[in-house]
C-alpha positions as CSV (number, residue, x, y, z in Angstrom):
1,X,-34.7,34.5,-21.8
2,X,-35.1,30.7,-20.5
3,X,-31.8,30.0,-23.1
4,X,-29.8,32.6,-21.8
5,X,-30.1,31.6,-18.4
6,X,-29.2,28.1,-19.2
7,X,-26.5,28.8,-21.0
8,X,-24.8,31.0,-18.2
9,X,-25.7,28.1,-15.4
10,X,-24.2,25.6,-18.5
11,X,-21.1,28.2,-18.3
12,X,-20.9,28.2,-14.9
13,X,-21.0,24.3,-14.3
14,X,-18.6,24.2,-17.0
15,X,-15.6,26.6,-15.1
16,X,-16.3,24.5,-11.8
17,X,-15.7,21.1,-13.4
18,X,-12.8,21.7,-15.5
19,X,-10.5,22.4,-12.4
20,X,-12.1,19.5,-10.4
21,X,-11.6,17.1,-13.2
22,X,-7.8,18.7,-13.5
23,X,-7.2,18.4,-9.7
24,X,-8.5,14.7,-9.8
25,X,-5.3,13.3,-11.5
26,X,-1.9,11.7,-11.3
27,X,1.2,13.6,-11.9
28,X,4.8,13.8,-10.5
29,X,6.7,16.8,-9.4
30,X,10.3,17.3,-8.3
31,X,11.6,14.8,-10.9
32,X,15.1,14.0,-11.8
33,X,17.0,11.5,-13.7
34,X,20.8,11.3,-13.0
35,X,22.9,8.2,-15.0
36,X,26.2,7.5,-12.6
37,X,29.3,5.7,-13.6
38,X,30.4,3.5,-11.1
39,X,33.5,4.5,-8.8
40,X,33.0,8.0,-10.3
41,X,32.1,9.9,-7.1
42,X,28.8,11.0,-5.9
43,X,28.1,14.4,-7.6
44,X,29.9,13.0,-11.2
45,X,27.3,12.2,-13.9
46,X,24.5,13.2,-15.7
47,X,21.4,14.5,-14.0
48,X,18.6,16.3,-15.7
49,X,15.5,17.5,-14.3
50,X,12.0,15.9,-16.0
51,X,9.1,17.9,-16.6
52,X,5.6,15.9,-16.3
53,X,4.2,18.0,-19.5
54,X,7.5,17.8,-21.7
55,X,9.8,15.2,-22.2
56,X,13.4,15.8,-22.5
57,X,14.7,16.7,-25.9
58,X,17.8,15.0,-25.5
59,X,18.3,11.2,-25.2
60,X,19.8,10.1,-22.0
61,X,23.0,7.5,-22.6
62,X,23.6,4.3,-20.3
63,X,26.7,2.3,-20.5
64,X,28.0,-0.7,-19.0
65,X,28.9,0.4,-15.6
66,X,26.4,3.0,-15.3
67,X,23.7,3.6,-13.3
68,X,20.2,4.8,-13.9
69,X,18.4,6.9,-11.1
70,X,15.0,8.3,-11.3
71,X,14.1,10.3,-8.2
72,X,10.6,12.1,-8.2
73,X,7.3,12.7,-6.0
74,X,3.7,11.6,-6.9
75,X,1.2,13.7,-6.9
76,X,-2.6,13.0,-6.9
77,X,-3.8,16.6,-8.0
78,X,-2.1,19.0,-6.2
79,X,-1.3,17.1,-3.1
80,X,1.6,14.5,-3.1
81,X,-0.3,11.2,-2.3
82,X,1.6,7.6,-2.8
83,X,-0.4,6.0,-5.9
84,X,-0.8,2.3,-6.3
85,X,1.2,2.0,-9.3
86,X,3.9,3.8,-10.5
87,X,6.7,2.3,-12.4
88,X,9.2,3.3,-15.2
89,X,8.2,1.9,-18.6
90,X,10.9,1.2,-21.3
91,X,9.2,0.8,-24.4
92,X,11.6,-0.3,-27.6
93,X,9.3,1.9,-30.5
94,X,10.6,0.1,-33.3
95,X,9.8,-3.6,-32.1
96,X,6.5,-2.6,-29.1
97,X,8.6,-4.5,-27.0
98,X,8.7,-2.8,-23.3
99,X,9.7,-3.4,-19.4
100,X,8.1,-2.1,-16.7
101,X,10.4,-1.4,-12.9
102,X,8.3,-0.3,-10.4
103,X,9.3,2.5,-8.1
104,X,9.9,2.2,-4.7
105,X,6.9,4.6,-3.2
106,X,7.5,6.1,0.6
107,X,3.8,7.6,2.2
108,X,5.0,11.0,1.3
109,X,4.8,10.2,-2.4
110,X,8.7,10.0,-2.7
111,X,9.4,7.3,-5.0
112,X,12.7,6.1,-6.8
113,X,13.9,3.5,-9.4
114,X,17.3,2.5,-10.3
115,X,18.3,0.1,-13.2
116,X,21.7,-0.7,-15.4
117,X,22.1,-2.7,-17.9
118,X,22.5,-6.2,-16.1
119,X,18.6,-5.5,-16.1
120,X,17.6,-4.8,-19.4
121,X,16.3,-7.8,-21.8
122,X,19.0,-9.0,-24.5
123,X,16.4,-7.2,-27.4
124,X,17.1,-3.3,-25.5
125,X,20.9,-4.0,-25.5
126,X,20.9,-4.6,-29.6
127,X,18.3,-1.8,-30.0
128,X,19.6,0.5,-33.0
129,X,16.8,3.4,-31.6
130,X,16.8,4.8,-28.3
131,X,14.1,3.4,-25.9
132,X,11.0,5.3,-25.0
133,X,11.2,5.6,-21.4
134,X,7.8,6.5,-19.6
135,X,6.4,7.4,-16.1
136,X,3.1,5.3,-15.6
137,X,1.4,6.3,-12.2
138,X,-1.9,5.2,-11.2
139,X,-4.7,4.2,-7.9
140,X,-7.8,4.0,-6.9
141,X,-10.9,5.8,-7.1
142,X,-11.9,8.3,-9.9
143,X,-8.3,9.6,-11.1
144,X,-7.3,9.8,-13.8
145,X,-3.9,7.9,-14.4
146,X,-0.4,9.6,-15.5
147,X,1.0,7.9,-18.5
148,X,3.4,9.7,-20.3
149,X,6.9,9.5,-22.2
150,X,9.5,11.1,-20.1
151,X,12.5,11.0,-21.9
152,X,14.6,8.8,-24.5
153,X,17.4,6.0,-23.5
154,X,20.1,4.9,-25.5
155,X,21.6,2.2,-24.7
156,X,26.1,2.4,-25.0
157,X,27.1,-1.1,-25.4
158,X,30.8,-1.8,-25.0
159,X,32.3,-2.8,-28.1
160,X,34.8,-5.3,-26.3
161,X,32.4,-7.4,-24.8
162,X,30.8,-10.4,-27.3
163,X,27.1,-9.4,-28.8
164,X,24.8,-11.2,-26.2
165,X,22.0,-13.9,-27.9
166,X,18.5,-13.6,-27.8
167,X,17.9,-17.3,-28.2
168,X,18.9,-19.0,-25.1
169,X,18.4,-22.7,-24.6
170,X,15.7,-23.4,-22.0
171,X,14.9,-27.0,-22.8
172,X,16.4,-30.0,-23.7
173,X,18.8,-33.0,-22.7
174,X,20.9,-31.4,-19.2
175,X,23.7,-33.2,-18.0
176,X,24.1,-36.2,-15.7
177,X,23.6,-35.3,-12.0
178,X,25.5,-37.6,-9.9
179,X,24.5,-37.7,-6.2
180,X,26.8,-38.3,-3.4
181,X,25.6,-40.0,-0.5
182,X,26.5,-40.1,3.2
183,X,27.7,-43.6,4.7
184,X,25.2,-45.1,6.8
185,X,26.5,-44.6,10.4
186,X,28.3,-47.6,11.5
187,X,28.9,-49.3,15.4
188,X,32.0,-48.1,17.4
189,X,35.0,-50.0,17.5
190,X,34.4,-53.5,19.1
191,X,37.4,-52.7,21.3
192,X,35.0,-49.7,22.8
193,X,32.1,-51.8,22.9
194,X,33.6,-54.8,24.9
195,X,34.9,-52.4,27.3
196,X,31.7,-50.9,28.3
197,X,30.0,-54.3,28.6
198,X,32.3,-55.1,30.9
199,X,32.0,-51.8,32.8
200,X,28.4,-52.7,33.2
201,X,29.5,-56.3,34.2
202,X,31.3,-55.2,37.2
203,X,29.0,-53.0,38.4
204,X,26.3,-55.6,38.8
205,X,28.2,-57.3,41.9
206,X,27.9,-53.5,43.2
207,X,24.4,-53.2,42.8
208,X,23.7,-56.7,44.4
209,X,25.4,-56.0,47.6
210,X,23.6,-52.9,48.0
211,X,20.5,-54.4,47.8
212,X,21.9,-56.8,50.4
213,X,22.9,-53.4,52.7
214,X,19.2,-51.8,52.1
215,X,17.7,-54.9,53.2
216,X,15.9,-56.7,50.8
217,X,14.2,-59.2,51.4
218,X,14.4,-62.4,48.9
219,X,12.6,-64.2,50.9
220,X,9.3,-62.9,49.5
221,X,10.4,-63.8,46.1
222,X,8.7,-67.5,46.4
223,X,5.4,-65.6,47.6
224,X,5.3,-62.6,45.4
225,X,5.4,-65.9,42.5
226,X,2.9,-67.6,44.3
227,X,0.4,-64.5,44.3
228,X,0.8,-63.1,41.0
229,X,3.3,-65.4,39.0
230,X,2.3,-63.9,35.1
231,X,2.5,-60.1,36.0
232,X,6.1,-60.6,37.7
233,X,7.1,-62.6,35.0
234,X,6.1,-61.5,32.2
235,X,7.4,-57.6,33.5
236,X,10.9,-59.2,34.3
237,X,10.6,-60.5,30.8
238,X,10.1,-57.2,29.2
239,X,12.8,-55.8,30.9
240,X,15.4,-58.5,29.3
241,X,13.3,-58.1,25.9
242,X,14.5,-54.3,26.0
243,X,18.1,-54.9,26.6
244,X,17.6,-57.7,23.8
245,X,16.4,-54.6,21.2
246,X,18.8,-52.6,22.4
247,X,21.3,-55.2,21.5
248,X,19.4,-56.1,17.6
249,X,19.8,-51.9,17.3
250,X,23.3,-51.8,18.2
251,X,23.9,-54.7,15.9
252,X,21.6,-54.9,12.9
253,X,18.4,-53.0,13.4
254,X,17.4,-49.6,12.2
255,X,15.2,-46.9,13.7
256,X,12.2,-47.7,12.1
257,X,12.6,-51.7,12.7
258,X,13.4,-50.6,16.7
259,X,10.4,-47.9,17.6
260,X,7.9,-50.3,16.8
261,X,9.3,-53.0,18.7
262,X,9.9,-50.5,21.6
263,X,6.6,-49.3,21.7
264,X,5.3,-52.8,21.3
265,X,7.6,-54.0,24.8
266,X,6.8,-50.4,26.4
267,X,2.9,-51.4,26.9
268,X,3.4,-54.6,28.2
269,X,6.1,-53.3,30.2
270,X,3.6,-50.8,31.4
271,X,0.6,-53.0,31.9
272,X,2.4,-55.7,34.1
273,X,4.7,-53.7,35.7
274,X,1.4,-51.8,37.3
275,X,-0.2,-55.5,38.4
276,X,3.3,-56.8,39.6
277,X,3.1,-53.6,41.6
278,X,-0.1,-53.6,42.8
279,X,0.6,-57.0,44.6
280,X,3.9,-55.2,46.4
281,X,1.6,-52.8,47.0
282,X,-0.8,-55.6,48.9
283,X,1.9,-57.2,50.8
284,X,3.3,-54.0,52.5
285,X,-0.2,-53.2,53.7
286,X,-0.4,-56.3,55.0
287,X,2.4,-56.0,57.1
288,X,4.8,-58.7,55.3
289,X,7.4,-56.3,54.4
């Protein structure tokens, strides 16, 4: 009596596991393979419709100008689910040698794949045998993955174009690269430069008599010495060593050889222009100016 009843309940866990186990795999429905000749219209070609159980029974052919397309939806039991694998195996029986292209996978489990020849290796375009071509589809979690030969490709080379190599030359000697170089920039015209320098020659009578117009007062240039001789003189100094960098740049410096000294002048610029200040400062609150 106890082995009868264990046997049904044995039964009975049996028929509710086989369909879960079923439902809890990868598969593909709605599957098509179409080859396309380029420039031969949209409905011309071949087009087949695959079967995830049974491969085709006859070999698909791809020539030069044609087009693979493999067009299905993935399935994760019976609902379509996008996987996170699937790609289209070619597999050369005769050799083991095989490709994988992945298929572009949408979130409604619509996936596609298109390849020509320009794709294949050099060993698929001598292949004598047609390739193996299988759908591989797989995730995460417990289900079980889809692997499985969908149909066979044979591969139409065109007897007018040369036999391609397998053995291409990766290393070894490569020839002579010969760099071609920019000048190095070069000074204007001395004709342009002359004529500048003496724009900003006659503008400094200009700028002297309107110093004279605003009123100022050189007078106070014997007193502003007298209080603070090193920060006046060593900020006019600065002053003339900038135009003198200036003038070593223009000439015969570069960029790097001129920001140093820049900075360099800058701070000392900075420094005693701020004491040489200060002291104008002192005067004009003492009423002297």
């Amino acid at each position: 009596m106890h082995l009868w009843q264990t046997t049904v309940q044995f039964c009975l866990l049996a028929s509710v596991a086989v369909p879960a186990a079923a439902a809890s795999a990868w598969g593909y429905t709605d599957a098509t393979v179409a080859v396309q000749t380029k420039g031969a219209g949209v409905n011309a070609g071949l087009k087949e419709q695959l079967s995830a159980s049974n491969p085709l029974s006859k070999p698909i052919s791809l020539a030069g100008a044609d087009t693979l397309r493999v067009i299905l939806t993935t399935q994760e039991g019976s609902s379509a689910k996008r996987p996170h694998q699937a790609f289209l195996l070619l597999q050369d029986t005769r050799t083991g040698l095989d490709v994988s292209y992945p298929f572009t996978v949408k979130d409604t489990g619509k996936a596609r794949v298109e390849l020509t020849q320009k794709e294949l290796p050099v060993q698929f375009l001598l292949a004598s045998d047609p390739l193996d071509a299988r759908i591989v589809i797989g995730g995460f979690g417990s289900s079980e993955a889809y692997d499985s030969s969908a149909f066979k490709l044979t591969v139409e080379r065109d007897p007018n174009m040369p036999v391609p190599t397998v053995d291409t030359p990766r290393y070894g000697k490569q020839p002579e690269i010969h760099h071609i170089f920019k000048d190095d920039p070069t000074s204007p015209p001395v004709v342009i430069t002359l004529t500048f320098v003496a724009l900003v020659a006659a503008a400094l009578p200009i700028l002297a008599g309107l110093w004279l117009f605003l009123g100022v007062n050189v007078n106070h240039l014997s007193a502003a010495l007298k209080s603070a001789p090193l920060p006046h003189a060593v900020f006019l100094g600065s002053l003339v060593s900038f135009e003198g960098i200036f003038f070593l740049y223009y000439t015969s410096w570069n960029l790097f050889q001129t920001l140093p000294a820049v900075a360099v002048v800058g701070v000392v610029a900075f420094v005693s222009g701020s004491r040489a200040l200060g002291e104008v400062q002192g005067r004009r609150l003492a009423g002297l100016r």
